[in-house]
C-alpha positions as CSV (number, residue, x, y, z in Angstrom):
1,X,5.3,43.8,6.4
2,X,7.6,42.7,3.9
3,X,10.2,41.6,5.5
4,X,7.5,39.2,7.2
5,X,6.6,37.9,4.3
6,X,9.9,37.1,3.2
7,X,10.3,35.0,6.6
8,X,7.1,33.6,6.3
9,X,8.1,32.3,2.6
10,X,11.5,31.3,4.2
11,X,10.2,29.3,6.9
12,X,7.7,27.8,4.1
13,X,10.3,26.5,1.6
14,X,12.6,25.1,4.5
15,X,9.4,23.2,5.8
16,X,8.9,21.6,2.5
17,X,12.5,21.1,1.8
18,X,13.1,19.3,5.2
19,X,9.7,17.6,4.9
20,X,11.2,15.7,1.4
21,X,13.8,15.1,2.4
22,X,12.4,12.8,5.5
23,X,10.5,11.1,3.3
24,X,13.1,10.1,0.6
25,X,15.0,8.5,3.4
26,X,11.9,6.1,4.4
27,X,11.7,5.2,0.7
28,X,14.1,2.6,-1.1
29,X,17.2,3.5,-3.7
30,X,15.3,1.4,-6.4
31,X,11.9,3.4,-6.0
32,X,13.3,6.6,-5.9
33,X,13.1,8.7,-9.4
34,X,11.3,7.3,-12.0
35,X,8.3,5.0,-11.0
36,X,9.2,2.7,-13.7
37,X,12.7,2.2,-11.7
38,X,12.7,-1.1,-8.7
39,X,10.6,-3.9,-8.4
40,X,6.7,-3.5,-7.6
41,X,5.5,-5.6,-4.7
42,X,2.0,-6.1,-4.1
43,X,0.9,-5.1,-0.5
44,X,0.6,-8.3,1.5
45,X,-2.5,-9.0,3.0
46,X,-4.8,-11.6,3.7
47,X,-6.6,-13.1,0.9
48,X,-10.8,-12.4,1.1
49,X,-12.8,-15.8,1.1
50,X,-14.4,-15.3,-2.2
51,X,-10.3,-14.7,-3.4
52,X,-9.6,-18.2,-2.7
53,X,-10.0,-20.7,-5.0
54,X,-9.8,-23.7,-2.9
55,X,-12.9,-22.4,-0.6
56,X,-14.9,-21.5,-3.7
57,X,-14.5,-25.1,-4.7
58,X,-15.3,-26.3,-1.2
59,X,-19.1,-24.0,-1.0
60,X,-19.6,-25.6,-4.8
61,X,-18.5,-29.1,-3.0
62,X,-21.2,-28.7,-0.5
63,X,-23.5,-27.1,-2.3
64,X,-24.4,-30.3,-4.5
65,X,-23.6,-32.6,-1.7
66,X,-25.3,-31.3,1.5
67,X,-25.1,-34.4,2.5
68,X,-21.5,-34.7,2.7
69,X,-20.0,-32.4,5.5
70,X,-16.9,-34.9,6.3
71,X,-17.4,-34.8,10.0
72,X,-18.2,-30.9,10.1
């Protein structure tokens, strides 16, 4: 039963070493180690409609001008 165990743990740590290891690859020199280390990007996505400044200003535009759709 023992000696079970013992592979069980084995097999457990190798897992977990092997399983860091993969991921440090995927990840950049500069991010690696401290987090305060690299350059921090933020995620690039699209920007909602109520992010955008221009097409807040536009619904405020037609909001006092009904009236004035320019050809829409």
């Amino acid at each position: 039963m023992l000696k079970l165990l013992l592979v069980v743990a084995l097999f457990a740590v190798i897992t977990y070493l092997t399983v860091r290891v993969i991921e440090r690859r995927g990840q950049p020199a500069a991010r690696r180690g401290h987090p305060a280390q690299g350059v921090r990007r933020r995620p690039a996505r699209p920007a909602a409609p109520d992010d955008d400044e221009e097409f807040l200003r536009e619904l405020d535009r037609r909001r006092l001008d009904p009236g004035d759709d320019e050809g829409r």
